[in-house]
C-alpha positions as CSV (number, residue, x, y, z in Angstrom):
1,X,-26.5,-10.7,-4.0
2,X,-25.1,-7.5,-2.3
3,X,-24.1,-5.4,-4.6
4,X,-20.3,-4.3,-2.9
5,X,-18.2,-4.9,-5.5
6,X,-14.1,-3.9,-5.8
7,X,-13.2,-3.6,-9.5
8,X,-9.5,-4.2,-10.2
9,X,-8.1,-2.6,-12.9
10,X,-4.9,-5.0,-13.7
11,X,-4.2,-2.8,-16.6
12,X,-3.6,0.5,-14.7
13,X,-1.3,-1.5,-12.0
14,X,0.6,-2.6,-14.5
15,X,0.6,1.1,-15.8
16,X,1.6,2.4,-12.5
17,X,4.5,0.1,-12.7
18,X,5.7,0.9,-15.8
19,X,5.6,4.4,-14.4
20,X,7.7,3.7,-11.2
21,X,10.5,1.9,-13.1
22,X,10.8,4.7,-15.3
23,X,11.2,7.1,-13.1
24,X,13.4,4.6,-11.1
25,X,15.5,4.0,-14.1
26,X,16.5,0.7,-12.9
27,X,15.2,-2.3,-11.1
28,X,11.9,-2.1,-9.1
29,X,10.3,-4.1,-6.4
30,X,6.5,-4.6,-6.4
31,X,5.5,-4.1,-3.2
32,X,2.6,-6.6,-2.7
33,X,2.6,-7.1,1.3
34,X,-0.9,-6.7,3.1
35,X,-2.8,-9.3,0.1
36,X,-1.2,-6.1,-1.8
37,X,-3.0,-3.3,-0.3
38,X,-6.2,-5.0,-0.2
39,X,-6.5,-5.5,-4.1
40,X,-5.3,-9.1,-4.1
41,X,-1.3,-10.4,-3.6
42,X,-1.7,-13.4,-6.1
43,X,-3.9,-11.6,-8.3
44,X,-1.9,-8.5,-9.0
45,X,1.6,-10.4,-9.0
46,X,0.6,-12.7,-11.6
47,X,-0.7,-9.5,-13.6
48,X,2.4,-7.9,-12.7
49,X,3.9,-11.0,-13.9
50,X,7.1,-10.5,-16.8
51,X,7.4,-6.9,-15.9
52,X,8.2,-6.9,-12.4
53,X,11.6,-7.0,-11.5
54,X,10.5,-8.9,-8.3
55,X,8.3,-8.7,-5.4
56,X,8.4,-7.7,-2.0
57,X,5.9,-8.9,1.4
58,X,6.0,-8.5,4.9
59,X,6.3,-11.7,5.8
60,X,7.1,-15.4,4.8
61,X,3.8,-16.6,5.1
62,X,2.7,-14.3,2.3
63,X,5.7,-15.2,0.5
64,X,5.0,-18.9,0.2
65,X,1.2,-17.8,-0.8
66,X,2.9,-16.2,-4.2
67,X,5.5,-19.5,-4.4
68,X,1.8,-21.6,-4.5
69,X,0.4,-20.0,-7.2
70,X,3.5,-19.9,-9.3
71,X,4.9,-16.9,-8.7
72,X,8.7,-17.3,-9.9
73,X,10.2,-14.0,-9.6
74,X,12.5,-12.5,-7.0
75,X,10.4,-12.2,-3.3
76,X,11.9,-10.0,-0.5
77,X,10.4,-10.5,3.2
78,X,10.6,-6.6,4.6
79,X,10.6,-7.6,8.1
80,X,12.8,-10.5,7.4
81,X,12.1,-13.9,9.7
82,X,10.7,-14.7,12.9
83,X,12.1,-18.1,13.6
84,X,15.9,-19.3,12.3
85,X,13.5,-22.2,10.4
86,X,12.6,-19.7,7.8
87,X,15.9,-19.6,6.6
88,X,15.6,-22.8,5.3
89,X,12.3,-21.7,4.0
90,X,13.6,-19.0,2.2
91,X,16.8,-21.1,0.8
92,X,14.6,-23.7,-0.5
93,X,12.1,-21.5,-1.4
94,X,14.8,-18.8,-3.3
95,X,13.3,-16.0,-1.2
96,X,15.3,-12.7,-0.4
97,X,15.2,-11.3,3.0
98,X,15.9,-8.2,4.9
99,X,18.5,-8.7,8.1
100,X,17.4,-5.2,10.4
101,X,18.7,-6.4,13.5
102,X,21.0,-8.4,15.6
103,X,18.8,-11.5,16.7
104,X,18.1,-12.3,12.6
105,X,21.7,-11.7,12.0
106,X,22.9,-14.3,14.8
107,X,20.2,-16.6,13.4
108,X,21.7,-16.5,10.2
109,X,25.3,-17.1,11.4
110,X,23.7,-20.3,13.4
111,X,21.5,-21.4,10.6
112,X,22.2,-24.3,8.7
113,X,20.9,-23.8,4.7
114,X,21.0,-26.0,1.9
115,X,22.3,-22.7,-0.3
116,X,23.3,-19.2,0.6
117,X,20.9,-16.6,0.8
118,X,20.4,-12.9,-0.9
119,X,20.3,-11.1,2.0
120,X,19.0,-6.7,2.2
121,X,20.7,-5.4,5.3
122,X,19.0,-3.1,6.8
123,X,20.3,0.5,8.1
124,X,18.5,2.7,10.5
125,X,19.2,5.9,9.0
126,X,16.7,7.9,11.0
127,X,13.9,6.4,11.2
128,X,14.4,4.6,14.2
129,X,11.9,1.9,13.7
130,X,14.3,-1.3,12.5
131,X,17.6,-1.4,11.0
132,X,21.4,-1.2,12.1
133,X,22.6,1.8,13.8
134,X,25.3,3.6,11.4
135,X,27.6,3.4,13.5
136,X,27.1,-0.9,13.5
137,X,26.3,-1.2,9.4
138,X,29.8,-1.7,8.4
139,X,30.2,-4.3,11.3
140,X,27.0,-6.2,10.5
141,X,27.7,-5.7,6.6
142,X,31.4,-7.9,7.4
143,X,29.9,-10.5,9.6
144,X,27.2,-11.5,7.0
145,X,30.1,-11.8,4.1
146,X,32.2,-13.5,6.5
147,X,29.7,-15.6,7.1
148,X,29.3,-18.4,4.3
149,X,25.4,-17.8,4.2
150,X,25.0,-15.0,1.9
151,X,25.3,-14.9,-1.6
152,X,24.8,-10.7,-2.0
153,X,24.1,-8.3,0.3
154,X,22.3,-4.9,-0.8
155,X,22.4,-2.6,1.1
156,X,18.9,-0.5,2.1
157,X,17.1,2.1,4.3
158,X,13.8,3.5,5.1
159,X,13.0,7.1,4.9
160,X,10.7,8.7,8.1
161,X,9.3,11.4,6.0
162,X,9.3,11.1,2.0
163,X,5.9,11.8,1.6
164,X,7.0,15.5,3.1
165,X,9.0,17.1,0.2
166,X,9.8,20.2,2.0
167,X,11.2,18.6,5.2
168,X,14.8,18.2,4.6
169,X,15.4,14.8,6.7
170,X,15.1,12.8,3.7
171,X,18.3,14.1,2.0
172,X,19.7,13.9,5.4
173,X,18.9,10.4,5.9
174,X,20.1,9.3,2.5
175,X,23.5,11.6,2.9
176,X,23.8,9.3,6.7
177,X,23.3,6.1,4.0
178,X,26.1,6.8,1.8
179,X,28.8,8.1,3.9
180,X,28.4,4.8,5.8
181,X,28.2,2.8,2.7
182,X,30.6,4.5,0.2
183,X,32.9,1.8,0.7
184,X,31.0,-1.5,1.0
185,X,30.6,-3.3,-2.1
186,X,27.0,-4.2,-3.6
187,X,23.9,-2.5,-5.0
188,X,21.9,-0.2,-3.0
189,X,17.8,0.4,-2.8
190,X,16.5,3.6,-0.7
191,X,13.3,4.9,-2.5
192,X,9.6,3.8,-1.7
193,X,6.9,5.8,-3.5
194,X,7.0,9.1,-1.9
195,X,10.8,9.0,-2.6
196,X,10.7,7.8,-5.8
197,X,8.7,10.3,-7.3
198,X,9.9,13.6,-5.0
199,X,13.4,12.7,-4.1
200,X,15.4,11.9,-7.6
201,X,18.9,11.5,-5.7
202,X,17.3,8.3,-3.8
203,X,17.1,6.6,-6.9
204,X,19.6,3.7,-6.9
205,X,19.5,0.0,-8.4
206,X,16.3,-1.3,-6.4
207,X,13.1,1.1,-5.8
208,X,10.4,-0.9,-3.8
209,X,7.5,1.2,-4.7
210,X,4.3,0.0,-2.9
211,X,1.2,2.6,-3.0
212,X,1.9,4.5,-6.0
213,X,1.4,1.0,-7.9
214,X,-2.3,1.2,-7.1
215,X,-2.7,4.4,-8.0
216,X,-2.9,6.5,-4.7
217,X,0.0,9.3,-4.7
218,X,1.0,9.2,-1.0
219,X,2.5,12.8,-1.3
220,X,0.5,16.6,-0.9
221,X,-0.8,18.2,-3.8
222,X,1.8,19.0,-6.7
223,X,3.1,18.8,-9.8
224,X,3.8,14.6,-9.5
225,X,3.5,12.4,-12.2
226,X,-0.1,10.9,-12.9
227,X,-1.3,7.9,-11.4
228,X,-4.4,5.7,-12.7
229,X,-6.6,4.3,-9.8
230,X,-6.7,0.5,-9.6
231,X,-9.4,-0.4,-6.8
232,X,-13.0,1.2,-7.6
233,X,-15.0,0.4,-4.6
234,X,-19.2,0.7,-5.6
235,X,-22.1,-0.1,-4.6
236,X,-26.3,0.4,-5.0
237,X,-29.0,2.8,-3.7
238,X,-31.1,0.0,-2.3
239,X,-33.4,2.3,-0.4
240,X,-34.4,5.9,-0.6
241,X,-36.5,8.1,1.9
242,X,-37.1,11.7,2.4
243,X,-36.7,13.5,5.9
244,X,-37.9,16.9,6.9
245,X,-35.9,19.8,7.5
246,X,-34.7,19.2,11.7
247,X,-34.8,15.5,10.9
248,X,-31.8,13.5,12.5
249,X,-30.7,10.6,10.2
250,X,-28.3,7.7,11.7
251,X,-26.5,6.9,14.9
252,X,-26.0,9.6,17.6
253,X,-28.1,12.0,15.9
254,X,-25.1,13.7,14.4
255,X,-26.6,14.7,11.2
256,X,-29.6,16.8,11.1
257,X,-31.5,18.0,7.8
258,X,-31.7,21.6,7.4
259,X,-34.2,21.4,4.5
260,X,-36.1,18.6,3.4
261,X,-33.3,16.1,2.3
262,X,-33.4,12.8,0.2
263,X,-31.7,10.0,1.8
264,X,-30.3,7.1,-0.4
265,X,-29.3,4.0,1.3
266,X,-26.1,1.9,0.3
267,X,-25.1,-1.3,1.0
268,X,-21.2,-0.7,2.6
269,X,-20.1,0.3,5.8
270,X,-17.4,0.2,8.4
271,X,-17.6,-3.7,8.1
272,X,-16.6,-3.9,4.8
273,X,-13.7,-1.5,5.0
274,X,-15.3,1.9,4.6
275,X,-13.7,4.0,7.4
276,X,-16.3,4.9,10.2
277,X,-14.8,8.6,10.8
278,X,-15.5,9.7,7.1
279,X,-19.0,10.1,7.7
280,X,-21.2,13.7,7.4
281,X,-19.4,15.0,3.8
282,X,-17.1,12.7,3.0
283,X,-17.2,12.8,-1.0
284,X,-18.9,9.9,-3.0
285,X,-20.1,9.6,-6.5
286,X,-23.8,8.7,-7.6
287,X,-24.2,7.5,-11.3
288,X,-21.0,9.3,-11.7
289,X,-22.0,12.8,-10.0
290,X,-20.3,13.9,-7.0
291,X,-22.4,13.8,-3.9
292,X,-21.2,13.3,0.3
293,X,-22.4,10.6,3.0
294,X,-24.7,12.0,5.8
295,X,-25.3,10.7,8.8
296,X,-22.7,8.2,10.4
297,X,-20.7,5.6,9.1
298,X,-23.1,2.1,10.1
299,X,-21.3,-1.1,10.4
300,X,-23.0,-2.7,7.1
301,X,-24.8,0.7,5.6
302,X,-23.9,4.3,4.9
303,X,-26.4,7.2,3.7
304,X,-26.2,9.8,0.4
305,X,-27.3,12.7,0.1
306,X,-29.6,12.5,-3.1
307,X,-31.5,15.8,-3.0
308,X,-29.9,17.2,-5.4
309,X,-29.8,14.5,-7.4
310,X,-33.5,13.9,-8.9
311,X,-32.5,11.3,-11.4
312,X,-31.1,9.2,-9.0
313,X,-32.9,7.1,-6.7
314,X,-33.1,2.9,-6.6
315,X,-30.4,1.1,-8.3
316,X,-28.2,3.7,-9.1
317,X,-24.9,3.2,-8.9
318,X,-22.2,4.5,-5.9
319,X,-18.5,5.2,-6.7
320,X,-17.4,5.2,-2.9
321,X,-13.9,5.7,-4.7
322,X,-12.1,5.1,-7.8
323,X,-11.7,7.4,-11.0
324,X,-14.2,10.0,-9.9
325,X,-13.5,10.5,-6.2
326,X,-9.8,9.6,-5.1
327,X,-9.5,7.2,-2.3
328,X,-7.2,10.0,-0.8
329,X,-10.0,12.1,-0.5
330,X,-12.0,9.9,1.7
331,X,-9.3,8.9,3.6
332,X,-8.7,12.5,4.4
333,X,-11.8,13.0,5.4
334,X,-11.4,10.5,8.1
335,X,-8.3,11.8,9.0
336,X,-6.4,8.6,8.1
337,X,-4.4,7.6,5.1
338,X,-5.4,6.0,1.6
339,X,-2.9,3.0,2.7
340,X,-5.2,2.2,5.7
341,X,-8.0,2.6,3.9
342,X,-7.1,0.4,0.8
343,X,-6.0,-2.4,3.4
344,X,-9.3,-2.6,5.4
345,X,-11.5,-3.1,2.4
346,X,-13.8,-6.5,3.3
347,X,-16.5,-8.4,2.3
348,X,-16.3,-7.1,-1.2
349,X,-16.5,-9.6,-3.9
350,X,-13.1,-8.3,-6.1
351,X,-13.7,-8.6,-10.2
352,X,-10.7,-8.3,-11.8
353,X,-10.5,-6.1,-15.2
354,X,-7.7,-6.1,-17.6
C-alpha cells in the first residue's frame, strides 16, 4: 500500500478551539468549509461535536453532508444560496445563511418557507468582494425584518487584511461596521482567525475562526498564542541512490549536485497535494531530522536530500509537515499560503487520532 498517510490529530482541533473561544470570549463558529481544510468536514465536526458553538461551510451542499451524518448544531452557508430553492433547504434543514447581496435578498422576500430563517447580513466594509454597501446596510437590514422570513438577523463583515497587524484598514473597517450598525438591533460577528488573535476590539458575540483551528497561524511571526498542528502529512523513503557531484536530479535539470549527494525517494507529489513550486529546499523531516526536497516537485514523487543523513536510507519515515516542520513553512516556500496547501492535500489515506 502507499505509504501517504494524513494523521489527524482530533485532539489538538479540539484544542485549537478551545483556544479561539477563549480568546473570543463568546460564541464561536467552526469553520469547516472546503471538507474542512482538507482534514475531513464530517470527521472534525463530529470531534468538534458538544463544544462547538456551531459550524460554518461555503455552501449548502456541504451543509446537508454534516445534516447526513448527524451533525445537529447551528450551520452557516458563507456565500449563502444559489437558487431561491435552498431556502426551503435551509428552513427544513434549520441551516443559517449569509444574505451579501441584493439577488439572495429579493429571493428571500419571494421565497415561500415552511419557517423563518436566521439570516447573517452581510456588509462590505472594505473588502469589496460581497456584502452590502454601507451606505445600503441599514436598508437591506429593514427589508429582511419587514419581511416575515427572518427570525434574527446578525449582523457581519469580512476584513481584507487581518492577517497584516500593522496595516491599519482593519480598525478602519470595523470602525465603517459600527457607525452603520450602532443602531440596528441584534448580535454582531467580525473576527476570522487573523482577527481574532491580533485585533481584540473585533471580538463580538460570533467569531468564525477557520485556519487557526487546524493549527496554522495565518499571521507573520510574533508573539500569538500557540497553536498545535492537526494534519501531519508523511510518507516513506522507498528508494535511495547516490549522484556525483554535477549530477542533475529530476525534471528540467534544475537541481544539480555540487558534491556527491544521496537521493531518497518518497512517495508524494504534486498529485497528492504537495505544492509543485516548493521544490529545491523546501524543508521536510526524515525520522524526525530536518532535511529539504531537491530536484522538482513530480506529479506522484518528490526527492530528499539524505547525505547528511547516514542513518537514514529505506523505510525511513518523511514528515512533509506537521509538528516538526510547519505547513507554513512549505507553503512559503512555494510562495503560496498554508490554506491552499492544506486544501489540495489528495490521495492520502486520512487516520484519525484522538
Amino acid at each position: 500500500m502507499r505509504p501517504l498517510v494524513a494523521e489527524i490529530d482530533l485532539a489538538a482541533l479540539r484544542d485549537n478551539y478551545r483556544l479561539a473561544k477563549s480568546l473570543a470570549g463568546s460564541r464561536a463558529l467552526a469553520v469547516v468549509k472546503a471538507n474542512a481544510y482538507g482534514h475531513g468536514a464530517v470527521a472534525c465536526a463530529e470531534a468538534l461535536s458538544g463544544l462547538a458553538d456551531g459550524f460554518a461551510v461555503a455552501c449548502i451542499e456541504e451543509a446537508l453532508e454534516l445534516r447526513a451524518a448527524g451533525v445537529a448544531a447551528p450551520i452557516l452557508l458563507l456565500e449563502g444560496v444559489f437558487d431561491a430553492d435552498e431556502y426551503t433547504l435551509c428552513a427544513e434543514q434549520n441551516l443559517w445563511c449569509v444574505v451579501q447581496g441584493e439577488p439572495q435578498l429579493a429571493m428571500l422576500e419571494a421565497a415561500s418557507i415552511p419557517a423563518p430563517l436566521t439570516v447573517w447580513l452581510k456588509m462590505d466594509s472594505g473588502m469589496h468582494r460581497a456584502g452590502f454597501a454601507p451606505e445600503a446596510y441599514a436598508r437591506a437590514y429593514q427589508r429582511l425584518s419587514a419581511s416575515g422570513k427572518v427570525a434574527d438577523i446578525v449582523k457581519m463583515s469580512h476584513f481584507a487584511r487581518a492577517d497584516e497587524p500593522a496595516v491599519p484598514m482593519t480598525h478602519a473597517q470595523a470602525e465603517l461596521f459600527d457607525s452603520v450598525c450602532r443602531e440596528l438591533p441584534g448580535e454582531e460577528s467580525l473576527a476570522n482567525s487573523a482577527a481574532l488573535i491580533a485585533h481584540p476590539a473585533t471580538r463580538r458575540a460570533w467569531s468564525r475562526p477557520g485556519i487557526m483551528l487546524y493549527g496554522a497561524n495565518p499571521l507573520p511571526a510574533g508573539p500569538w498564542p500557540a497553536l498545535r498542528p492537526v494534519m501531519t502529512l508523511k510518507s516513506r523513503v522507498f528508494g535511495v541512490r547516490e549522484i556525483a557531484a554535477g549530477e542533475p536530479l529530476g525534471y528540467g535539470d534544475n537541481f544539480v549536485a555540487t558534491r556527491p549527494t544521496r537521493v531518497g525517494l518518497i512517495a508524494c507529489g504534486y498529485a497528492d497535494g504537495y505544492p509543485r513550486l516548493a521544490s529545491t529546499g523546501s524543508p521536510l523531516a526524515v525520522d524526525g531530522v530536518r532535511s529539504r526536497v531537491i530536484g522538482r516537485v513530480s506529479m506522484d514523487m518528490l526527492t530528499v536530500d539524505l547525505t547528511d543523513l547516514p542513518g537514514a536510507g529505506l523505510g525511513s519515515e518523511v514528515e512533509l509537515w506537521g509538528n516538526t516542520v510547519q505547513v507554513g513553512e512549505v507553503a512559503a516556500h512555494a510562495g503560496t499560503i498554508a490554506y491552499e496547501v492544506l486544501c489540495n492535500v489528495k490521495r492520502a489515506r486520512r487516520v484519525y487520532l484522538g
